[in-house]
VOGU-3710 file (C-alpha; in Angstrom, 3 decimals, decimal comma):
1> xxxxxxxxxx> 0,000/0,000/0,000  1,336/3,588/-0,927  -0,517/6,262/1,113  -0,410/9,373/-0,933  0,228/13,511/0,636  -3,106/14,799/2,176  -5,541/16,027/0,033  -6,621/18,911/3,000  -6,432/18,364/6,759  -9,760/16,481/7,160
11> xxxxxxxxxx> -9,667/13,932/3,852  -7,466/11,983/3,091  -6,166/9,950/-0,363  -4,467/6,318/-0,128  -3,783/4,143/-2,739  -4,083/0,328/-1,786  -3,365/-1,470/-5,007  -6,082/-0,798/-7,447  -8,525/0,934/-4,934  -8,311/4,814/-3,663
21> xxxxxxxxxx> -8,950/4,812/-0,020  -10,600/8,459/1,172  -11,117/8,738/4,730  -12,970/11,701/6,409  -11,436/12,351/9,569  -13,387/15,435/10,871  -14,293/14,419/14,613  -16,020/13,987/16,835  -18,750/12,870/13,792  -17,012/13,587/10,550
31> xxxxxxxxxx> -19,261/16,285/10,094  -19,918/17,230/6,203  -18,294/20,710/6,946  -16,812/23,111/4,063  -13,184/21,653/4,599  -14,325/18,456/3,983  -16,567/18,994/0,658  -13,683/20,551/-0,474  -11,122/17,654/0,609  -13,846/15,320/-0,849
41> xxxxxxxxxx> -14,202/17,206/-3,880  -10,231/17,023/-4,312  -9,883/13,602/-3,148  -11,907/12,400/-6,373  -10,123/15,026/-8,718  -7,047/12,568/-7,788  -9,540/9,605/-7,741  -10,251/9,988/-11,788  -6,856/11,119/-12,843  -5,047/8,024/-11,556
51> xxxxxxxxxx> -5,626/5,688/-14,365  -4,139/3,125/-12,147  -7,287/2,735/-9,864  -9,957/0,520/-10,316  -12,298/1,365/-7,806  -12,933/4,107/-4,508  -13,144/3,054/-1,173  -15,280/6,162/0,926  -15,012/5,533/4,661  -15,509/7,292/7,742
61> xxxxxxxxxx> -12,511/7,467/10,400  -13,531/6,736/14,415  -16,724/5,160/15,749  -19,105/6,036/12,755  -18,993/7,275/9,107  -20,379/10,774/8,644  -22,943/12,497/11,173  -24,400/14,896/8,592  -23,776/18,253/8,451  -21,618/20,589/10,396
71> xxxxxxxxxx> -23,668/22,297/12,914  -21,360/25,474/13,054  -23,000/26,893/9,501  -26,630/26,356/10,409  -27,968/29,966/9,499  -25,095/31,059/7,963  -24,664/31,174/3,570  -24,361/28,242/1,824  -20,187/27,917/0,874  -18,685/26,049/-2,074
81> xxxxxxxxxx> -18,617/23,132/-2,794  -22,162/22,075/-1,778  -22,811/18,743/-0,575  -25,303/17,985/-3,763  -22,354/19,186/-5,699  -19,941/16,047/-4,630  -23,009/13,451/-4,320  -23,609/14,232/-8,470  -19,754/14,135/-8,946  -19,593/10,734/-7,399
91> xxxxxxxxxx> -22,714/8,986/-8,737  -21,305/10,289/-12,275  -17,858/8,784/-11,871  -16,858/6,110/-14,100  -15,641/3,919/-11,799  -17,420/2,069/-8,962  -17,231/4,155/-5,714  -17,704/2,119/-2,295  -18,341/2,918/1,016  -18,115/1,195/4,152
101> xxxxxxxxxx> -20,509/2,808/6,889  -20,099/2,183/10,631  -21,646/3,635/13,593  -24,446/6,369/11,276  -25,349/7,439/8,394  -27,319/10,413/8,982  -28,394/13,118/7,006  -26,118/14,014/4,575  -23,721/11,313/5,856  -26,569/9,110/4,382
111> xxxxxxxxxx> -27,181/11,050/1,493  -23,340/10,879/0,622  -23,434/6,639/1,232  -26,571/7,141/-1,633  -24,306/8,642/-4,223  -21,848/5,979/-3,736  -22,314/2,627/-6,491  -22,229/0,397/-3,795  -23,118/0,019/0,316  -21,568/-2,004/2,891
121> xxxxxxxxxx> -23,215/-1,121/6,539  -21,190/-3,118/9,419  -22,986/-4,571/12,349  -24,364/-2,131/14,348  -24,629/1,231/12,386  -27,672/2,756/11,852  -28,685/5,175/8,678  -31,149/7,621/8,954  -32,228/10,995/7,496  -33,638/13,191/10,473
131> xxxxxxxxxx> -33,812/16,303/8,880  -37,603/16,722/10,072  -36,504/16,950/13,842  -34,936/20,262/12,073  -37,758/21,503/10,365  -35,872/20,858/6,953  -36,091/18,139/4,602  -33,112/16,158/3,243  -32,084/18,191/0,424  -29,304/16,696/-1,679
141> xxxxxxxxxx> -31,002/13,748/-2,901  -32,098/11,474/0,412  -35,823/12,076/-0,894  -35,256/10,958/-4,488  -32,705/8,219/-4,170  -33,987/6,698/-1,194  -37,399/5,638/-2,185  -35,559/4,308/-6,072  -33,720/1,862/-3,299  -36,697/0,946/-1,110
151> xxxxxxxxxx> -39,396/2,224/-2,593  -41,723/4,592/-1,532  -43,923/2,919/1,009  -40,471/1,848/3,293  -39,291/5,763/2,299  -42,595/7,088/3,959  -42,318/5,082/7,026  -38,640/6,485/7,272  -38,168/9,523/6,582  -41,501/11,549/7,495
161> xxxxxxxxxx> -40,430/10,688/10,742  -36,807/11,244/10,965  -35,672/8,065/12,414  -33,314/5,220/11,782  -32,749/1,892/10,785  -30,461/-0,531/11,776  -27,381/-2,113/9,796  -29,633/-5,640/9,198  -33,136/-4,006/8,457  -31,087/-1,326/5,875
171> xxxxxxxxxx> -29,425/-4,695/4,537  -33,437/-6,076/4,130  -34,693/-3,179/2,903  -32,200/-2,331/0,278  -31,042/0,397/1,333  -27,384/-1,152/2,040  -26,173/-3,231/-0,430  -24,638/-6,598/2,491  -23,525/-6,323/6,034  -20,311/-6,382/6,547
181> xxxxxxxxxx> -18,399/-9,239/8,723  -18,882/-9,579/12,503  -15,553/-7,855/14,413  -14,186/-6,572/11,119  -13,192/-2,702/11,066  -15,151/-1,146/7,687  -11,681/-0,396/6,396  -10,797/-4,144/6,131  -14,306/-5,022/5,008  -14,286/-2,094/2,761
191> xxxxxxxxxx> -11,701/-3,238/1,170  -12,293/-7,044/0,718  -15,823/-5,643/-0,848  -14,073/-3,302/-3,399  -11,720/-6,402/-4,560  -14,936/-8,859/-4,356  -16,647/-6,718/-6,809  -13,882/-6,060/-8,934  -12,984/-9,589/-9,422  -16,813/-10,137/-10,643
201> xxxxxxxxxx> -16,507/-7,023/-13,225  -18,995/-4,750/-11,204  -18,567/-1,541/-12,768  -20,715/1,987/-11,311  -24,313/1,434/-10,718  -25,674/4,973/-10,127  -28,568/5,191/-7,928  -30,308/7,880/-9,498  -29,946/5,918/-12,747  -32,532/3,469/-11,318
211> xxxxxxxxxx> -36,006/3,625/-12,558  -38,773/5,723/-10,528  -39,918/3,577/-7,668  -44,050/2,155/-8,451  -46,421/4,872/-7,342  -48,232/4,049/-4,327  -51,453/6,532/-3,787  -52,769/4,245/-0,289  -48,932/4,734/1,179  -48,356/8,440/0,569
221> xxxxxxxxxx> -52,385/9,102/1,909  -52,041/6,927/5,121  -48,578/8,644/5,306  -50,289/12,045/5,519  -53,420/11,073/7,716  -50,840/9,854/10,189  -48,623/13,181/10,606  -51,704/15,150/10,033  -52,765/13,383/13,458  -49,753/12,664/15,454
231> xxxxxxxxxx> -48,202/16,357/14,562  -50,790/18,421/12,861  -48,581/21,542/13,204  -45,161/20,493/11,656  -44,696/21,707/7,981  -41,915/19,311/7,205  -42,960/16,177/7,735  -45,907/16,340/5,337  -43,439/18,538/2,998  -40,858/15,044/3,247
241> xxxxxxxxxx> -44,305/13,290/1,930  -44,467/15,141/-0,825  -40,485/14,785/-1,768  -40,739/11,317/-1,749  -44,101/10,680/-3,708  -42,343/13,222/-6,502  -39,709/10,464/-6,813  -42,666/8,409/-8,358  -43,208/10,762/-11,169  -40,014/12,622/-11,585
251> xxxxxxxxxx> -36,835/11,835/-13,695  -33,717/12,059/-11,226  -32,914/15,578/-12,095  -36,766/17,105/-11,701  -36,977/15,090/-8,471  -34,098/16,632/-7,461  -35,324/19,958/-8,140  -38,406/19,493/-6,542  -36,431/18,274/-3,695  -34,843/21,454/-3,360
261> xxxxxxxxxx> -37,474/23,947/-4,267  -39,563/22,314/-1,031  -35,691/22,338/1,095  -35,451/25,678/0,254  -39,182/26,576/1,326  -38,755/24,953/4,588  -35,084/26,651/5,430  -37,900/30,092/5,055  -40,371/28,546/8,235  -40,491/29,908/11,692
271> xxxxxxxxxx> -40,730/26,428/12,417  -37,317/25,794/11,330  -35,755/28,216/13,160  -37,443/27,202/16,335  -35,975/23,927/16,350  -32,752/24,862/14,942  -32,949/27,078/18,315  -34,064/23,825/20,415  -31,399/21,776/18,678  -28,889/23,840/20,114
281> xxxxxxxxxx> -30,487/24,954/23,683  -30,000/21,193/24,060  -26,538/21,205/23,658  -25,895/24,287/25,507  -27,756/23,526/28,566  -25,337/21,326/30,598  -22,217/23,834/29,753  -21,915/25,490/32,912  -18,736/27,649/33,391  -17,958/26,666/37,060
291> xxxxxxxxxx> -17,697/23,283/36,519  -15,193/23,681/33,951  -12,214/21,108/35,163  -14,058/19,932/37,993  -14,136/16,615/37,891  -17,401/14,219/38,927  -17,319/11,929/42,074  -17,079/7,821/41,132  -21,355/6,445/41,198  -21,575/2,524/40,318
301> xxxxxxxxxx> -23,962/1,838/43,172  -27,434/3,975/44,022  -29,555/4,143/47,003  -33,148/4,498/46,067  -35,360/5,682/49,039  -38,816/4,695/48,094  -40,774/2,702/45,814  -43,383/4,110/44,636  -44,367/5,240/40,971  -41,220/8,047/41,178
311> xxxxxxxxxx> -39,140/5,890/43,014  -39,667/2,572/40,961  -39,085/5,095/37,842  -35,776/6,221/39,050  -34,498/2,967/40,013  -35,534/1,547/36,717  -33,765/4,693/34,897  -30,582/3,815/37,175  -30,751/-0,033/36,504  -31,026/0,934/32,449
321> xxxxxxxxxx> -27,981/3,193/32,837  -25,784/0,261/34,250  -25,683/0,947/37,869  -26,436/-0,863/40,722  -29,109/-0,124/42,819  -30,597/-0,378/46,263  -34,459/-0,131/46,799  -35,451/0,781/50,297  -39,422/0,987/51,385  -40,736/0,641/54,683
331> xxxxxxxxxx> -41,910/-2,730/54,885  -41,125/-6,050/52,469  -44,957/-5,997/51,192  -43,908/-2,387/49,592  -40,397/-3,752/48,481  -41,672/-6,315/46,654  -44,241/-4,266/44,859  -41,930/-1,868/44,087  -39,600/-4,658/42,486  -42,743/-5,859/40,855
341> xxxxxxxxxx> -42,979/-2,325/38,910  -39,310/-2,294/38,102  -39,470/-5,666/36,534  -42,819/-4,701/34,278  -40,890/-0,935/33,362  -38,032/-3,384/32,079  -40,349/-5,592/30,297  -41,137/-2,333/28,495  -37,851/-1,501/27,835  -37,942/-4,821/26,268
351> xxxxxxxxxx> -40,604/-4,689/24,370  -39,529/-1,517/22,711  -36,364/-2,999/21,782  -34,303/-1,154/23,973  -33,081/-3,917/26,418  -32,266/-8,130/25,677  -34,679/-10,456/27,624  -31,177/-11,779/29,138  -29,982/-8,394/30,454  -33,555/-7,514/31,938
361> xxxxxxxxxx> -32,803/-10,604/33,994  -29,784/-9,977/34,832  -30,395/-6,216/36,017  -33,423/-7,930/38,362  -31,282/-10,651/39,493  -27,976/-9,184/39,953  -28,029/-5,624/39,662  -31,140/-4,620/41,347  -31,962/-5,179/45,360  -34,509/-4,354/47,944
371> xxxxxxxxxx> -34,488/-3,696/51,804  -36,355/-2,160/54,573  -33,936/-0,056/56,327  -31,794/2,311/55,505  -28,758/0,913/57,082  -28,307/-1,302/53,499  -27,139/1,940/52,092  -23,970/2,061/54,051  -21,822/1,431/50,978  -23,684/3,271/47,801
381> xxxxxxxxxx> -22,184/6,401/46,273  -25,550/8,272/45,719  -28,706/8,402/47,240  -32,188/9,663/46,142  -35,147/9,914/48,167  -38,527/9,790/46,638  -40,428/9,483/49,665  -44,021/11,670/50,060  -43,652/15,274/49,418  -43,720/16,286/52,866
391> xxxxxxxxxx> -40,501/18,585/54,606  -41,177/16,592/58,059  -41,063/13,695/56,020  -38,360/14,071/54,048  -36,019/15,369/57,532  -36,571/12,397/58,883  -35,373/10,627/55,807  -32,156/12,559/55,377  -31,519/12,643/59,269  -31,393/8,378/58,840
401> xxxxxxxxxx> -29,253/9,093/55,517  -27,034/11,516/57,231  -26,035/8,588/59,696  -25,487/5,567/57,231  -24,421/6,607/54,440  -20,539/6,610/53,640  -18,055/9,880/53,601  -18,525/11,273/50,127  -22,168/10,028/49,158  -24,115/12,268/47,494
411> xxxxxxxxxx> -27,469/12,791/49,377  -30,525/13,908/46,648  -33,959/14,496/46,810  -36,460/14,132/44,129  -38,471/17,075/45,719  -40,665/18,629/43,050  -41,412/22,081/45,178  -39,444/22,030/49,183  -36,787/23,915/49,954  -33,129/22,099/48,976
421> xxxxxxxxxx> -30,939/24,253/51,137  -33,116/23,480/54,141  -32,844/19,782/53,504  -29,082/20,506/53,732  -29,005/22,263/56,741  -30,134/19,380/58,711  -27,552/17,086/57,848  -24,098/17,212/58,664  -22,493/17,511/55,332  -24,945/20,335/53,716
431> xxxxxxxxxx> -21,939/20,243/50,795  -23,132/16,665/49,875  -26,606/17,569/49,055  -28,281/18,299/46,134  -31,904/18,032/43,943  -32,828/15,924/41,458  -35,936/16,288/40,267  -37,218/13,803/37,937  -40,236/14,120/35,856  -42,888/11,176/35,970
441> xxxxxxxxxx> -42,435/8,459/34,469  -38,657/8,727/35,456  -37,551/6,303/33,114  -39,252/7,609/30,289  -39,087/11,458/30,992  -36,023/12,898/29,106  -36,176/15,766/31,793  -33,767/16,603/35,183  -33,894/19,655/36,941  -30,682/19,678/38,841
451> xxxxxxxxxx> -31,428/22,060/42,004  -28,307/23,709/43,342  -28,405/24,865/46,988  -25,434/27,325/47,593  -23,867/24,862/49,766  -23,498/22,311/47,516  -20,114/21,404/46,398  -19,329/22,026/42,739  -18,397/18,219/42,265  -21,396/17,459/43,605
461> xxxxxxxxxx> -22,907/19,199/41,007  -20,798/17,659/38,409  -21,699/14,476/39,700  -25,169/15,140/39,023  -24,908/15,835/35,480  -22,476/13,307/34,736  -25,254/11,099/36,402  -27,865/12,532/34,277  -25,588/11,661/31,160  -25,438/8,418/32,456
471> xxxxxxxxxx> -28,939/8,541/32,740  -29,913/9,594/28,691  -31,451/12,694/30,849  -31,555/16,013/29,577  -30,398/18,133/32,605  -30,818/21,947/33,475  -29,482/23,655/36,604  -31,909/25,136/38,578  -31,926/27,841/41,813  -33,461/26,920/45,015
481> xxxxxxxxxx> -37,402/28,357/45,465  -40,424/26,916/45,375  -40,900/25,177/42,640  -37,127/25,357/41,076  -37,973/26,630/37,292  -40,724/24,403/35,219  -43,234/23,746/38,205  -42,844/27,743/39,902  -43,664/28,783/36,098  -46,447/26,292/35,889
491> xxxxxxxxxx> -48,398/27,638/38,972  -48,017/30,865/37,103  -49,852/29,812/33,780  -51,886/27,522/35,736  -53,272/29,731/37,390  -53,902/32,554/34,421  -56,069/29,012/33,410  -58,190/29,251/36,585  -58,656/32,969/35,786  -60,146/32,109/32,244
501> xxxxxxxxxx> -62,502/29,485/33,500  -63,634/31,972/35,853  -63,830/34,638/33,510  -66,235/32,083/31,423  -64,208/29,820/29,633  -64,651/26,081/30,166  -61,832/24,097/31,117  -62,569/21,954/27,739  -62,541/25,077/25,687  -59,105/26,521/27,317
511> xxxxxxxxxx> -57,507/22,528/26,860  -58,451/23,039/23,746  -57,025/25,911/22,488  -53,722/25,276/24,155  -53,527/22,082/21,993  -54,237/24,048/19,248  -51,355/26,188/19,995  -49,615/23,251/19,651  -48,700/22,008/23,363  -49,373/17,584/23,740
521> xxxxxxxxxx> -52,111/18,839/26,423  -54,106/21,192/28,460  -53,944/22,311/31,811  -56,690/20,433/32,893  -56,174/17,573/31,201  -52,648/17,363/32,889  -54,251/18,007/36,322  -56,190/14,662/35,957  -53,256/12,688/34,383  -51,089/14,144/37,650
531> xxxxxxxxxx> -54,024/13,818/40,679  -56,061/16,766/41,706  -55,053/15,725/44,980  -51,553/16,744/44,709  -53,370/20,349/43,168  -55,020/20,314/46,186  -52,444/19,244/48,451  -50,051/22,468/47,025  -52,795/24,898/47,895  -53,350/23,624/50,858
541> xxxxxxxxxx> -49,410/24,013/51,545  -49,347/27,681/50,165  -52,899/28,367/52,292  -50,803/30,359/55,343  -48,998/32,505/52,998  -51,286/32,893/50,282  -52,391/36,561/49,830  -56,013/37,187/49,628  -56,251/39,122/46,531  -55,428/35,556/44,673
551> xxxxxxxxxx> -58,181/33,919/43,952  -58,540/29,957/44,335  -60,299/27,217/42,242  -62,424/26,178/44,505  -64,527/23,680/41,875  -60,900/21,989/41,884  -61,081/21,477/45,989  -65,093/20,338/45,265  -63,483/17,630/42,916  -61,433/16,569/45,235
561> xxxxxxxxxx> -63,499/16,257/48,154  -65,896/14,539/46,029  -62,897/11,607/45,269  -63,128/12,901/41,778  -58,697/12,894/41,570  -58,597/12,306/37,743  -57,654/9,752/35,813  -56,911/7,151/38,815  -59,832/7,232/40,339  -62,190/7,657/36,802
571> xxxxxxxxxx> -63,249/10,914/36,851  -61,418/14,303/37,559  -62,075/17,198/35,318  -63,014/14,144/32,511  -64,843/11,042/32,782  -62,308/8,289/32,366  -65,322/5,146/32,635  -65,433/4,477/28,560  -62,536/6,518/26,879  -59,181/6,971/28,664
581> xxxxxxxxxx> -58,863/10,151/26,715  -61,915/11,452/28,991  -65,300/12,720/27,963  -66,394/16,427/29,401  -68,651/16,369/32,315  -71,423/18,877/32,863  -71,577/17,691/36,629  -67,925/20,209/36,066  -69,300/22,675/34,401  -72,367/23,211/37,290
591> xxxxxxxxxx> -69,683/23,696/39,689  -68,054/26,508/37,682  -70,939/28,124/37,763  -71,336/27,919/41,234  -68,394/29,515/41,823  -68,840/32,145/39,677  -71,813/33,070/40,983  -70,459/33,116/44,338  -67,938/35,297/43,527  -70,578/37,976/41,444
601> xxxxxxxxxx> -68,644/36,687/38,149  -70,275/37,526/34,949  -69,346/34,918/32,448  -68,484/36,310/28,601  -66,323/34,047/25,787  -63,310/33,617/24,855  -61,342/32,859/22,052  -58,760/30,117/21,520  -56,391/33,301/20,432  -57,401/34,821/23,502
611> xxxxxxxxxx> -56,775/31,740/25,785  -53,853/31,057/24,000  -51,973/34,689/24,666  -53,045/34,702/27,979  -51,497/31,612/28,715  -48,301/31,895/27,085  -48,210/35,881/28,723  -48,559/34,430/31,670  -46,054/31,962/31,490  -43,658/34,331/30,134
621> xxxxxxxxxx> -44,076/36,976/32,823  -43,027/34,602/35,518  -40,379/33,183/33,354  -38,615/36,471/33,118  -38,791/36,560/36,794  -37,461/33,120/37,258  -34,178/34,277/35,174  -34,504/37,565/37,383  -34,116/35,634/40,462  -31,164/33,543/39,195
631> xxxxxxxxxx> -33,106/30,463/39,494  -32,762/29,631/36,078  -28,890/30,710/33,989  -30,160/31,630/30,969  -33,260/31,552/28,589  -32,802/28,787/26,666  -32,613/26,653/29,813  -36,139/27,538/30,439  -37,037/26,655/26,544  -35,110/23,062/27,316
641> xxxxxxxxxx> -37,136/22,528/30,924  -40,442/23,367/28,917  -39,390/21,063/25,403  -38,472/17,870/27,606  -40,499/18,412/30,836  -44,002/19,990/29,713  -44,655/19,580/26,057  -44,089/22,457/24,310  -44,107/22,269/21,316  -40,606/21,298/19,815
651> xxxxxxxxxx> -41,305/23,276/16,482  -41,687/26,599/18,299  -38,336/25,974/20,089  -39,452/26,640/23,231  -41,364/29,622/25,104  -38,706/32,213/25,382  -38,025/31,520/21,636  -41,402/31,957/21,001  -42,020/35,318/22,831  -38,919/36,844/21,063
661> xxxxxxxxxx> -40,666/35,683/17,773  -43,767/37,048/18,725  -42,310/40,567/19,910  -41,624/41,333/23,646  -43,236/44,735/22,965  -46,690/43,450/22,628  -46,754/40,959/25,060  -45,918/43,487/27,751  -48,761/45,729/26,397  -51,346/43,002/26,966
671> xxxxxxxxxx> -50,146/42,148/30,471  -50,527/46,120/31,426  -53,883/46,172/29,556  -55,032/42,839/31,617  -53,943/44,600/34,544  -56,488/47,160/34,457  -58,974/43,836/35,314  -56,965/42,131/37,776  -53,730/44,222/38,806  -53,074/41,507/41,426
681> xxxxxxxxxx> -51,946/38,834/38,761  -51,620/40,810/35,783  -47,888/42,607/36,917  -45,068/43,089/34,363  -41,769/40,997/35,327  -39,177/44,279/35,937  -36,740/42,016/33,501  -39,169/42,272/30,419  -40,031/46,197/30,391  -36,272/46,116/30,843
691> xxxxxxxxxx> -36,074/44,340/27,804  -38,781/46,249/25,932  -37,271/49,627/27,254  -33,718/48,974/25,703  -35,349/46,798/22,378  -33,601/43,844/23,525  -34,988/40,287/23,699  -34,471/37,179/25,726  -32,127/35,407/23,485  -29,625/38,620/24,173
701> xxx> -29,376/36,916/27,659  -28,203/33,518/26,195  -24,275/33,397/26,752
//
């Protein structure tokens, strides 16, 4: 083998005998950036001037072949070469072109393994194109030469909805050529493929050469019906559906076109930029400058303090991550149940293809154990207590923690509202304490709010999110209060709900229009999936301090009294008897009225527009408090604890996103024109007539 100068830092050019060997190396995920088009582009300059080889071997150096695009020139111009550019130059070459794809294929990593003659996929990639979770479509060729491979009922069932599919189902499918050997790097196997087919005279076979894939009218209307339902909002998904029917009817060229003309219209959306914005929010929200070189304490083995829905959640979450855990409830009836619930959450886990049968049975049998006193966490290296949400409660919990658990533990609560820092201060090692605040069902939830007491040691901290790594959680620092960010904002727009139904709205007609808007449910609908006993149970807590210009649901504490909880006990602000999605209830309705007359309220309508800005003002205003207060660092951490904790809706990137979109300026109008009708709630956040006042906006507060 003669390995040839670098083409340009990230590409490189080898000559193995007859076969050219380029190699992106552009970690951490070979990203399809402008050095590399161009070191591409060069590479196969060399490629068809050396008479000498045969064939092209395209592979992908590290863990996986090529990521997609390079995030660091979303937004800005397109620069030359373009990536449709080097796909047309290698489908056209005259020689056959190979690549050997490990790890992904996503995006226009896949879209680059399409131009390519032929596809070798080794065990355990996966190749996707998830430009929809962008608000884009794939737009150099993915919709076109896709469906030619697969055709266009496997296309739809793909690419609408931006997933993936693994090495052996992309084999099935068609849309790799063979799977590559068992423990063989794609180099090797590249290789012994290029030779294989040049031995049997295999010369270039051009994917966009193949003939239109057979139209298929039933596919490309169920495809629609289905994202019309499940996200009725989302321009790109049904904009994917019609890229990949055009592939029926177009040559390659006027697909391609087509392809582009609908790329470019969706690169125009809102929608695009608000979850380009979410995209990186995610990414941003676990940077934290003071735990820059701090370095994580050692967890292999969790204490889990409670069993019930939360704590059999967390455990499972814990066992999934690879970590040993410790179940402790208060009597071996409860232990056992709880284990009971861990073992079905694993079943799940199995069933959805994201755990082996063995290893389920090997996390129950080995990894996972149960006991009824705390002393059988003298020996883990974090403990979480999920015990009821109670401060006298939870003392008593930490008090027995304080004394068994090992120098160095990490003590957490999964507190959803109490006060953090005075947890610490009862224990002897306040420095060792910290929140975790899981969101229900903890194993499913992507969501941790990571509350930060000001005692709390910064590894501590660091310990936390490399736990929520661990985890696959998406975690956001949060300031001690009640409440920490997502549930203190909640009571806020919560509450602007009660004010609506009081006002006249129903709470059908306000869940309603807040779907519309585009969140996965309404207010009330959430209260009955939660309890309206724990509603109940937080005004009840906030009763001594509660100032008596607020105004309180009381048709909420009728429910309640009336065992009427939600969806656990049948009924709430639904009827859950026939349909678990709940039927409306006039038996509600009469004790709306009730209270409205009681309180001399005039009814009048609403609007869903109405409901809708009211909701989101409200939610906004205490928001810009929130960041006011410190609780929360930035912004976009508030758009990440709303897109993973409280379904908003991804495509509007979050709500501080949204309210920049929508203008700060007006939004602060409304709230002083509401206040004219109820100055109590209706008071502008200081931070946003800040912001108005010097024609800033919240995303000028993202570092």
């Amino acid at each position: 083998m003669e390995r040839e100068a670098e083409v340009t830092d990230p590409v490189t050019y080898e000559r193995d005998g007859q076969i050219a060997v380029i190699t992106i190396d552009n970690p951490p995920v070979n990203a399809l950036g402008q050095a590399v088009r161009a070191g591409l582009m060069a590479a196969l300059d060399r490629f068809e001037a050396d008479p000498a080889m045969q064939a092209a071997l395209v592979l992908g150096a590290g863990k996986l072949f090529v990521g997609g695009a390079d995030i660091s020139e979303f937004g800005k111009p397109p620069r030359d070469p373009k990536l449709g550019e080097i796909i047309n130059r290698i489908e056209a070459t005259p020689r056959p072109v190979v690549c050997a794809i490990q790890g992904a294929a996503l995006g226009g990593g896949l879209e680059l393994a399409l131009a390519c003659h032929y596809r070798l996929a080794m065990p355990g990639a996966r190749l996707g194109l998830p430009e929809v979770t962008l608000g884009i479509i794939p737009g150099a060729g993915g919709t076109q030469r896709t469906p030619r491979l697969i055709g266009i009922a496997a296309a739809l069932e793909m690419i609408p909805a931006g997933g993936t599919v693994p090495a052996v189902r992309a084999v099935e499918l068609g849309l790799a050529d063979r799977l590559g050997p068992e423990g063989s790097d794609p180099r090797t196997a590249g290789l012994a493929h290029a030779r294989t087919l040049l031995e049997g005279g295999a010369g270039p076979r051009p994917v966009g050469e193949m003939p239109c894939p057979a139209p298929d009218p039933d596919a490309v209307a169920q495809a629609r019906a289905n994202w019309r339902k499940k996200a009725p909002a989302e321009v790109a998904r049904l904009a994917a559906i019609d890229a990949v029917e055009a592939a029926s009817r177009l040559s390659i060229v006027e697909g391609l076109t087509e392809e582009r003309r609908l790329f470019d219209e969706m690169m125009q959306t809102p929608q695009r930029a608000g979850l380009i914005h979410a995209f990186f929010s995610e990414r941003k929200v676990s940077k934290l400058p003071e735990l820059d070189g701090v370095a994580p304490r050692e967890v292999s083995a969790v204490g889990m303090i409670g069993g019930g829905t939360m704590g059999s959640g967390i455990a499972t979450a814990a066992l999934l991550g690879g970590l040993r855990v410790t179940l402790v409830e208060r009597d071996a009836a409860s232990a056992e149940k709880a284990a009971a619930t861990i073992a079905r959450n694993l079943e799940g886990a199995v069933k959805r293809g994201k755990l082996t049968p063995e290893k389920r049975e090997t996390m129950l049998s080995g990894a996972l154990h149960t006991a009824t006193d705390h002393d059988a966490l003298s020996s883990v290296d974090l403990a979480i207590e999920a015990v009821f949400e109670d401060m006298e409660v939870k003392r008593a919990v930490f008090a027995d923690l304080d004394r068994v658990l090992k120098s160095g533990a990490v003590i957490a609560t999964n507190t959803s509202y109490l006060d953090v820092a005075a947890l610490a201060a009862t224990t002897s090692r306040p420095a060792d304490v910290i929140g975790l605040h899981f969101f229900s069902p903890a194993h499913v939830m992507k969501l941790l709010e990571i509350v930060v007491p000001d005692t709390t040691a910064p590894e501590v901290t660091a310990t936390a999110f490399a736990l929520a790594r661990l985890l696959g959680k998406i975690a956001v620092r949060a300031g001690v209060c009640d409440g920490f960010i997502g549930n203190r904002i909640l009571s806020a727009y919560r509450a602007a709900a009660d004010r609506i139904v009081l006002a006249g709205a129903s709470p059908y007609e306000l869940d309603r229009a807040v779907r519309a808007f585009g969140w996965s449910m309404g207010p009330y609908q959430m209260a009955d999936m939660a309890g309206l006993d724990i509603g109940y149970a937080t005004r009840q807590r906030k009763a001594a301090t509660r100032d008596p210009r607020d105004i309180v649901p009381t048709w909420a504490d009728a429910l309640h009294h009336m065992g009427r909880d939600g969806q656990k006990t049948g009924r709430g602000y639904y009827i859950y008897e026939i349909d678990r999605k709940g039927a409306e209830d006039p038996e509600v309705l009469a004790l709306i009225d009730t209270a409205r007359a009681e309180q001399g309220v005039t009814p009048r309508s609403f609007s869903d527009a109405e409901i809708a800005r009211r909701y989101m003002a409200a939610l906004i205003n205490e928001a810009a408090r929130v960041l006011e207060d410190g609780i929360a660092r930035r912004p976009s951490d508030i758009d990440v604890t709303f897109l993973y904790g409280y379904g908003f809706p991804r495509w509007r990137g979050g709500p501080m996103h949204w309210a920049d979109t929508e203008g700060l300026p007006g939004l602060l109008t409304d709230i002083e024109s509401w206040a004219a009708e109820d100055a109590f709630f209706w008071q502008p956040a200081p931070l946003l007539r800040q912001l108005v006042t010097e024609n800033r906006n919240f995303a000028s507060l993202n570092d």
